[in-house]
C-alpha positions in Angstrom: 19.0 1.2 -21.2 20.7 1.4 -18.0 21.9 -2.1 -18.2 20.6 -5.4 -18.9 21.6 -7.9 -15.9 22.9 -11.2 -16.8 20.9 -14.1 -15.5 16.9 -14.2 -16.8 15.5 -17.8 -15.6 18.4 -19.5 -17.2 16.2 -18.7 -20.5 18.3 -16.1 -21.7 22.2 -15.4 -20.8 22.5 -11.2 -21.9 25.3 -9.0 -21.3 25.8 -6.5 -18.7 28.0 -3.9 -17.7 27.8 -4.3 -14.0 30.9 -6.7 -13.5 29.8 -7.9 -9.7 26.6 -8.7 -11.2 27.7 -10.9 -13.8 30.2 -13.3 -11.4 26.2 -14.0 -9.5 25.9 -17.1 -9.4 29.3 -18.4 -10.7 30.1 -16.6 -7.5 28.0 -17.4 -4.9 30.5 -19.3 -2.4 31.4 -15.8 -1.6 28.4 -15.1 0.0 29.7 -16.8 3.1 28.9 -14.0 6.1 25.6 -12.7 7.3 26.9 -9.0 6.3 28.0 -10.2 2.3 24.1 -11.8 2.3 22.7 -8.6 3.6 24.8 -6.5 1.1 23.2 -8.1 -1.8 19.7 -8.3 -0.5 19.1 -5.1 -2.0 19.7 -6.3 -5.7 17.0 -8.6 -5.3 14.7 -5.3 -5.8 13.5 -4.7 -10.0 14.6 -1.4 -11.1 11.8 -1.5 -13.6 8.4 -0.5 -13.5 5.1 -1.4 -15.4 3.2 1.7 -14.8 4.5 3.0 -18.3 3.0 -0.3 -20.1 -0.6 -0.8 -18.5 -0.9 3.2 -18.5 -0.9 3.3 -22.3 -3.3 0.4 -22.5 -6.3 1.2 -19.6 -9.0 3.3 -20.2 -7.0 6.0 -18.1 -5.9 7.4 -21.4 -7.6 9.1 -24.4 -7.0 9.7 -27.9 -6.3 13.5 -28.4 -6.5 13.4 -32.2 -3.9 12.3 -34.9 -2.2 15.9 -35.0 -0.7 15.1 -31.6 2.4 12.6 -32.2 3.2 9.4 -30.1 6.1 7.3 -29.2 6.4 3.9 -31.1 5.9 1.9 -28.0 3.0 4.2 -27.0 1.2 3.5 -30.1 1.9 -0.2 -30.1 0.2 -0.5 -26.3 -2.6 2.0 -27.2 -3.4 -0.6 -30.0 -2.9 -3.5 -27.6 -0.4 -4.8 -30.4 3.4 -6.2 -29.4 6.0 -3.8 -28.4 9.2 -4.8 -30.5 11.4 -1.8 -29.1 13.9 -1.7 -26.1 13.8 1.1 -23.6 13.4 0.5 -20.1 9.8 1.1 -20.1 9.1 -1.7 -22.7 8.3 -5.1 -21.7 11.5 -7.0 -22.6 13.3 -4.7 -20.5 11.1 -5.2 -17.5 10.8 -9.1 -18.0 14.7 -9.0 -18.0 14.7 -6.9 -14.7 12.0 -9.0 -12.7 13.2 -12.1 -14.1 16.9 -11.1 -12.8 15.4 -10.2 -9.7 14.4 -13.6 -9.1 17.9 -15.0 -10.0 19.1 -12.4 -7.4 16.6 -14.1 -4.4 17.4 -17.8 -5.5 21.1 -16.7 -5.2 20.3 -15.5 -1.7 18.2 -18.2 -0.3 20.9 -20.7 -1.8 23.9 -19.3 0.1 21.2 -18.7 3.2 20.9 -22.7 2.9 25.1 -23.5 2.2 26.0 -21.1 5.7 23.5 -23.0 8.0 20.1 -20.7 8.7 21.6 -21.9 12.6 18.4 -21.2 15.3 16.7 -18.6 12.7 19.5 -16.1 12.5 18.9 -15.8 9.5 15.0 -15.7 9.2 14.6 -12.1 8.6 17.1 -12.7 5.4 15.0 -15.3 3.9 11.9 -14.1 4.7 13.1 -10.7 2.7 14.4 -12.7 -0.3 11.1 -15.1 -1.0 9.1 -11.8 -0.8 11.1 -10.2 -3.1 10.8 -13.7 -5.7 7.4 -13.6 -5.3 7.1 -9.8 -6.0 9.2 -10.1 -8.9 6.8 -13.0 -10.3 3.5 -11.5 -9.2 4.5 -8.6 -11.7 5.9 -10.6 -14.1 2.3 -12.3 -13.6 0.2 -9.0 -13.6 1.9 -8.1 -16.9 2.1 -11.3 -19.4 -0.6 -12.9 -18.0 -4.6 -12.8 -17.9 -5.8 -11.9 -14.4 -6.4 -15.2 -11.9 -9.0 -17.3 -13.0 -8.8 -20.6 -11.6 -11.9 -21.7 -14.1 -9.5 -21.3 -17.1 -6.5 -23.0 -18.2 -4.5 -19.7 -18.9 -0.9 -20.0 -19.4 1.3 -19.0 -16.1 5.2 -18.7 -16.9 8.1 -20.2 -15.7 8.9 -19.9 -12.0 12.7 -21.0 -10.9 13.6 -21.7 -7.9 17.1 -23.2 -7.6 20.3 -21.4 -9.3 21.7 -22.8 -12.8 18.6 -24.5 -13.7 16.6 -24.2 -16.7 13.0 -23.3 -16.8 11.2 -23.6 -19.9 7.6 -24.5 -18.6 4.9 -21.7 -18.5 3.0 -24.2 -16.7 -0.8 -22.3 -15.8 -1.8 -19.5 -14.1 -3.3 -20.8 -11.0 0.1 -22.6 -10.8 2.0 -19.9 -10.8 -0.1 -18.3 -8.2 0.1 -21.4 -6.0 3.9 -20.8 -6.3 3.4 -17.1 -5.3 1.1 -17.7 -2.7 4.1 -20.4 -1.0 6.7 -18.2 -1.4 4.2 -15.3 0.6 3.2 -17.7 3.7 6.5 -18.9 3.9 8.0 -15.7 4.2 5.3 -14.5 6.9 5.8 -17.5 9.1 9.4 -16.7 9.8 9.4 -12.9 8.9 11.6 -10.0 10.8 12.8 -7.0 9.5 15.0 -6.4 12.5 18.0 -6.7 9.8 17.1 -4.0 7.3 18.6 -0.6 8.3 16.8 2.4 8.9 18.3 4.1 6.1 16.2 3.1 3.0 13.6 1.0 5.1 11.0 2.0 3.0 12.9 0.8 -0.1 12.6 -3.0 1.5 9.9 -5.0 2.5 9.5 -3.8 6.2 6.8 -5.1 8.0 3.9 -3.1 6.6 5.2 -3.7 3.2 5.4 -7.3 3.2 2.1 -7.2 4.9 0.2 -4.9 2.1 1.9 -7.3 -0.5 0.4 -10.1 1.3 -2.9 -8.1 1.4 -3.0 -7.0 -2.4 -2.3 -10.3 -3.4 -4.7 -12.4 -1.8 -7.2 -9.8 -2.9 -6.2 -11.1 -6.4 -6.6 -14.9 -5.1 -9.7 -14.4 -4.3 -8.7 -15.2 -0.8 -10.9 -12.9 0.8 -10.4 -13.5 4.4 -6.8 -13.8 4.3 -6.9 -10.1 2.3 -9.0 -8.7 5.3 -6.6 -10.4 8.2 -3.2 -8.9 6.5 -4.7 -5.4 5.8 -5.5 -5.2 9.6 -2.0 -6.0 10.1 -1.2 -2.9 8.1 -3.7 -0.4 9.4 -3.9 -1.1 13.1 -6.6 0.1 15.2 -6.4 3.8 13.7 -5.9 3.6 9.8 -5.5 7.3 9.2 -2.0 6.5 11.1 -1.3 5.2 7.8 -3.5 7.3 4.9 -2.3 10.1 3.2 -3.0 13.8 4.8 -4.4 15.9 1.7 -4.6 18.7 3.7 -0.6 19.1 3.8 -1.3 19.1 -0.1 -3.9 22.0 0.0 -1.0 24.8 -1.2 2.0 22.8 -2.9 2.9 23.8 -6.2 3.4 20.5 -8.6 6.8 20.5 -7.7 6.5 20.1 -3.9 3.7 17.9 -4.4 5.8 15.3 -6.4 8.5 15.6 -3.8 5.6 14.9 -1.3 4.7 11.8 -2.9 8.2 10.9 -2.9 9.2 11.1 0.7 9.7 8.3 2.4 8.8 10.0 5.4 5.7 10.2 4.9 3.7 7.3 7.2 1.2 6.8 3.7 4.2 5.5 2.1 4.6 1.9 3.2 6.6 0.6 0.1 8.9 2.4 -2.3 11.1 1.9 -5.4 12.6 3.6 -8.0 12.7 2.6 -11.7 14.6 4.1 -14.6 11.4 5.4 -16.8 10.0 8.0 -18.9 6.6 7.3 -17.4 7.1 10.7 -14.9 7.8 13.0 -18.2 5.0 11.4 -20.9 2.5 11.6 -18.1 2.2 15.3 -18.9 3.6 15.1 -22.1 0.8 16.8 -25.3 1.1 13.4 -26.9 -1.5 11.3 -28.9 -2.6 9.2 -26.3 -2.4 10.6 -22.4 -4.5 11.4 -19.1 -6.6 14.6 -20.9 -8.6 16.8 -19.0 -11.5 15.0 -21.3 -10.7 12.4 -19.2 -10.7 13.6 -16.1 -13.8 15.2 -16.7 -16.2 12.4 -17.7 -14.0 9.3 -15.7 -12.2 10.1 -13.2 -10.7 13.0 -10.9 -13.5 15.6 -12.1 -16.2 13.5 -13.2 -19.2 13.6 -11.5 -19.4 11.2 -8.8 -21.0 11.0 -5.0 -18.3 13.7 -4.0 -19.1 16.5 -6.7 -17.8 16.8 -9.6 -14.6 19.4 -11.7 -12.0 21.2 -10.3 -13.6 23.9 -7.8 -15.1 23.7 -4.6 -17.9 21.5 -6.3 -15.6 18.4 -6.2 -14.5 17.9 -2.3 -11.4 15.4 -3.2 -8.3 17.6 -2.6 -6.8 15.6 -5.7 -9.4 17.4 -7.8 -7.6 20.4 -7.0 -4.4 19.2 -7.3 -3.6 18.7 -11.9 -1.4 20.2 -13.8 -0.7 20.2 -17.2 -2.3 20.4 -20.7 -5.9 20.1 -22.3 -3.4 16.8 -23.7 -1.5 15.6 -20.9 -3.5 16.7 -17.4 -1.9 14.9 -14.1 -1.8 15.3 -10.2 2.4 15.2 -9.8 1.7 11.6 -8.2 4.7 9.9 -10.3 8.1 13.0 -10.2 10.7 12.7 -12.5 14.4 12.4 -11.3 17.2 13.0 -13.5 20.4 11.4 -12.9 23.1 13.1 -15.2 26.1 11.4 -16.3 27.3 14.6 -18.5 25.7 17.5 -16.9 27.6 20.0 -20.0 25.9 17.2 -22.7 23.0 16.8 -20.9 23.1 13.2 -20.9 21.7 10.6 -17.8 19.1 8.7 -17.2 15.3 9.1 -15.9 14.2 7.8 -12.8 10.9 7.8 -11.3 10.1 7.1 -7.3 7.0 5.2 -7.3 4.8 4.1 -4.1 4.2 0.7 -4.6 2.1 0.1 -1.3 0.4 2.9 0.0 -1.9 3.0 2.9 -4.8 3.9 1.6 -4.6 1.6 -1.1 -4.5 -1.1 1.5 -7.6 0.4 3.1 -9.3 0.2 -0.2 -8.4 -3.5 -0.5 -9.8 -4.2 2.3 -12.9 -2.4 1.3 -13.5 -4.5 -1.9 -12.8 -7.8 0.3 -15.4 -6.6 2.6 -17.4 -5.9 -0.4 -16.9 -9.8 -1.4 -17.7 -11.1 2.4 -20.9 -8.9 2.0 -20.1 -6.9 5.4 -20.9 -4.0 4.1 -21.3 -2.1 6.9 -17.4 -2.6 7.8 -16.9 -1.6 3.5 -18.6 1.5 4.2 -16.5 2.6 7.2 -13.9 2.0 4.9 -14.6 3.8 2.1 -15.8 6.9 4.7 -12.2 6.7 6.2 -10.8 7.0 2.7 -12.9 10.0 2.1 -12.3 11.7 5.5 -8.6 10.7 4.4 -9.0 12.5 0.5 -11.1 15.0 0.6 -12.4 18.3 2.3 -14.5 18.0 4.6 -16.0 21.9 4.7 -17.0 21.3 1.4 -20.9 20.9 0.7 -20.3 18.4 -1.8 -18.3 15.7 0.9 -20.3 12.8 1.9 -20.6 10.1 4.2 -21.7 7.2 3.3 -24.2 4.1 4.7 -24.7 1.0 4.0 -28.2 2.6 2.7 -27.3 5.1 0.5 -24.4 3.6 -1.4 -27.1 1.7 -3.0 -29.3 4.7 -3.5 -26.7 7.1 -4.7 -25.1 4.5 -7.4 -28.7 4.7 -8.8 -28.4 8.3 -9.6 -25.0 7.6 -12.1 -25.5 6.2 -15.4 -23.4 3.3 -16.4 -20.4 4.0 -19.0 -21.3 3.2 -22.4 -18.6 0.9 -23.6 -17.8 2.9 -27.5 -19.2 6.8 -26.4 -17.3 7.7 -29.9 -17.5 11.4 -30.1 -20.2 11.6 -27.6 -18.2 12.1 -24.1 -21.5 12.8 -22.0 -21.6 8.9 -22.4 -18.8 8.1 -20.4 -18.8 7.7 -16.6 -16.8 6.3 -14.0 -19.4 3.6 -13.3 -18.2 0.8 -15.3 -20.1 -2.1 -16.2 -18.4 -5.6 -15.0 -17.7 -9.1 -15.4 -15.7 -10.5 -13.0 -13.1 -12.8 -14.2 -13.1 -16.4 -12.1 -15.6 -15.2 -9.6 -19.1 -13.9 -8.9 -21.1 -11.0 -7.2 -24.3 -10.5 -7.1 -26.7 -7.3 -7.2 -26.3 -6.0 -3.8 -22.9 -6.2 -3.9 -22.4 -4.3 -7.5 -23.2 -0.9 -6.1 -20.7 -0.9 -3.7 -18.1 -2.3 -5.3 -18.5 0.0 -8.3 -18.1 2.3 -6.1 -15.0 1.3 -4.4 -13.3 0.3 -7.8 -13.8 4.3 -8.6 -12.1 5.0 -5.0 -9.5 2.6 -6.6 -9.0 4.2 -10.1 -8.3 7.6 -8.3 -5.9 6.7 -5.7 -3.8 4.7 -8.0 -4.2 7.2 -11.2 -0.9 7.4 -12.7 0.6 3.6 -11.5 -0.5 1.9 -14.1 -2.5 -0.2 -11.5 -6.1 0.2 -12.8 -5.2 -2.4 -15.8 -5.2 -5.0 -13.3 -8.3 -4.0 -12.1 -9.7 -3.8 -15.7 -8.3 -7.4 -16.6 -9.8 -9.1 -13.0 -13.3 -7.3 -13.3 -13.9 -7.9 -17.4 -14.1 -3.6 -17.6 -14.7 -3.0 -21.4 -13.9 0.0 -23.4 -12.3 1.4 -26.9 -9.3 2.8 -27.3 -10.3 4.7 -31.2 -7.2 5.0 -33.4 -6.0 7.5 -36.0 -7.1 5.3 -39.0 -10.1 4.4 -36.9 -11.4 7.1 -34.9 -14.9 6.3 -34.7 -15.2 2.0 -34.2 -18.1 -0.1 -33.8 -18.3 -1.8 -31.2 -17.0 -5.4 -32.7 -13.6 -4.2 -33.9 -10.3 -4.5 -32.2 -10.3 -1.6 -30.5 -12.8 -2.7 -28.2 -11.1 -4.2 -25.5 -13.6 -6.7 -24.3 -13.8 -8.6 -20.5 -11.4 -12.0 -20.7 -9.8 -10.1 -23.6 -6.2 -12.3 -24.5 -4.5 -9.0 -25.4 -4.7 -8.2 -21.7 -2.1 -10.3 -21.2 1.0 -8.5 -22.7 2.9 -11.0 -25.5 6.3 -12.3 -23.9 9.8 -11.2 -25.9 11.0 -12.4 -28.7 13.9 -13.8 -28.3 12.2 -15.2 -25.3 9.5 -17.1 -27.7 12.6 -18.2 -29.8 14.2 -19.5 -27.0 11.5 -22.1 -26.4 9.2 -20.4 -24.3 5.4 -20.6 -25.4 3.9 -17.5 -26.5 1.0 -15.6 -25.1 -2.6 -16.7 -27.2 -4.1 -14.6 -29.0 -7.3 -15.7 -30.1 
């Protein structure tokens, strides 16, 4: 691991090599000038991801057969069981990151607070900081907890707010998003980004940013109306100002198209970070478990669906067009490796991934689904036609444009998923059955939104992001093991809607500290 950073909730006090780091907060007072506040800003940022952890659990992956080898930690998420190793993919190592990441903002807003926040100067500061506490514990949220139900009593975790303090109490879940949801309006009401430079401004919560996080969470709230008002923040009077262009895809190699996905420049990326991870290399990697072309083909970027279906000019998304890799391993170069070497002769570094965290289109299909809830169908559909216009090839027979009437009619023509296909892949589809977690819908909302949730699944293959679609709309399916390749329906590879295991268990040295553990039954 890169390095562990010292300060995790006051829960645990771990060693690090970065010595600047580790006099934070002993050291605070020195953050007595607007410039010293706005140096450290930018540690306030994770430098872990969880794509790596809720990859290996959502139905994104497949079992390729038990003469195909896995990593221990891949294994131990494909069987939805606790992770006991230590890279930087695992989860201690990102609860140590996103938990230091909130000791890094509480550091911030408390010298903000000691030099005197004198007629706002330093609004844009503070704004920057509670977005980046809130971030930090949305993902600690989206990880190690159940998704938002505010019918159930699910556990929430610890949120601290004031330096040197301990926090033991998990408290619940709609707590914790209470607390979220403060830190989020607080930061909007006095937010400018007039103090982060234009040099890594897509690396901070600029103004879009911190609006599509407002946007994505709210969608998660179930705030439906507030999702809709900060995604029109975002996309303006012309979305496609910010959705990806495809057609500047159409004849990259898979190099050029990760570097693609990787430029900040591009006006689709509203929100970037990078992470140390393997995630970039295992995505294509012939392993056990991995994105296989089986996949693709029955569930997402080839399966048949209202835009055609496989990998020729039968299937108009441009992403169709777009995977590379084995009949094991098949990806679109979405998430690109960088190496950083610290021994170029040995060989030695560290892996880094650039991921985009908000994208525009992604914000475009949130507010689709919150459409979808509002039952305004009519603005859903325009949404989901921009998105196509946005991803896929229009001279192609197969593109369509959808209505508020035929949404309905062409759903009819898919077959729901069946939940265990076992060796029988025509069985799976990307229509997925659901039960939404903390919420309802009716029948003339499921067509569209099943729809949408596909939309969803494709434009954030890869991130790790369609777990927390899969924990918030109850989507079941079986992850089939090497001693078990075949299940019924009722063992534990089933992973079932409200399913505890969803929420991944908390580290153990955590639990031992006096932190309550995740349920699991």
């Amino acid at each position: 691991m890169k390095s562990i950073l010292s300060l995790i909730a006051a829960v645990l006090l771990l060693s690090s090599c970065n010595s600047f780091l580790d006099k934070l907060p002993d050291d605070r007072t020195e953050l007595n000038s607007v410039q010293k506040i706005n140096d450290i800003l930018v540690s306030a940022y994770g430098t872990c991801d969880n794509c790596f952890i809720h990859k290996f659990m959502s139905d994104n992956v497949m079992y390729n057969g038990s003469s195909y080898t896995a990593q221990e930690n891949e294994e131990k998420l494909w069987r939805f069981e606790d992770v006991q190793t230590e890279g930087n993919d695992d989860p201690r190592s990102v609860w140590n990151d996103y938990y230091n990441a909130v000791a890094k903002a509480n550091t911030i807003l408390e010298a903000i607070d000691e030099l005197g926040n004198h007629n706002g100067q330093l609004n844009g500061q503070k704004a920057e900081a509670l977005l980046c506490r809130a971030f930090a514990m949305w993902r600690l949220a989206d990880i190690f907890c159940m998704a938002y139900d505010p019918t159930k009593n699910y556990p929430g975790l610890p949120y601290p707010t004031e330096v040197g303090k301990e926090y033991f109490d998990r408290g619940t879940l709609t707590e914790l998003y209470d607390k979220i949801n403060a830190d989020i309006e607080n930061a909007l009401a006095i937010y400018d980004d007039s103090h982060i430079p234009s040099t890594g401004h897509k690396y901070r919560f600029n103004r879009k940013a911190a609006y599509a996080f407002a946007a994505r969470f709210n969608l998660l709230y179930h705030k439906w109306d507030k999702c809709i008002e900060y995604c029109n923040v975002v996309l303006g009077e012309n979305p496609f100002s910010v959705l990806r262009d495809w057609s500047q895809y159409a004849t990259l190699g898979a190099a050029d198209t990760g570097n693609r996905f990787a430029n900040s420049g591009d006006p689709a990326n509203l929100f970037m970070h990078t992470a140390y991870s393997l995630a970039g290399r295992r995505l294509y990697a012939q392993s056990r478990y991995n994105h296989s072309t089986t996949c693709a083909s029955y569930e997402t970027t080839w399966a048949y669906a209202p835009w055609g279906n496989g990998s020729g000019t039968g299937n108009a998304l441009w992403i169709a067009n777009k995977m590379w890799g084995t009949n094991q391993g098949c990806s679109c170069y979405r998430i690109k490796e960088f190496f950083e070497y610290t021994d170029k002769v040995g060989g030695s570094g560290y892996a880094h991934i650039v991921m985009n965290e908000f994208s525009g289109d992604e914000v475009l299909l949130t507010r689709a689904e919150a459409y979808i809830m509002k039952k305004d169908f009519a603005s859903a559909v325009q949404d989901m036609n921009y998105w196509m216009q946005a991803n896929g090839d229009q001279s192609r027979s197969a593109f369509p444009v959808f209505t508020v009437q035929s949404v309905p009619e062409t759903m009819k023509g898919f077959a729901e998923s069946v939940v265990n296909p076992g060796s029988l892949n025509r069985l799976r589809t990307f229509k997925k059955s659901l039960h939404p977690q903390g919420f309802e819908i009716d029948s003339a909302q499921l067509p569209y939104l099943q729809l949408v949730l596909h939309m969803r699944r494709i434009e954030q293959l890869y991130t790790g992001r369609r777990m927390t679609d899969i924990k918030r709309w109850g989507i079941e399916y079986t992850h089939p093991t090497p001693d078990n390749p075949r299940p019924e329906d009722d063992d534990k590879e089933v992973f079932r809607a409200g399913d505890l295991r969803g929420a991944v268990q908390i580290p153990n040295d955590v639990i031992q500290a006096g932190i309550e553990p995740n349920p699991r039954n």
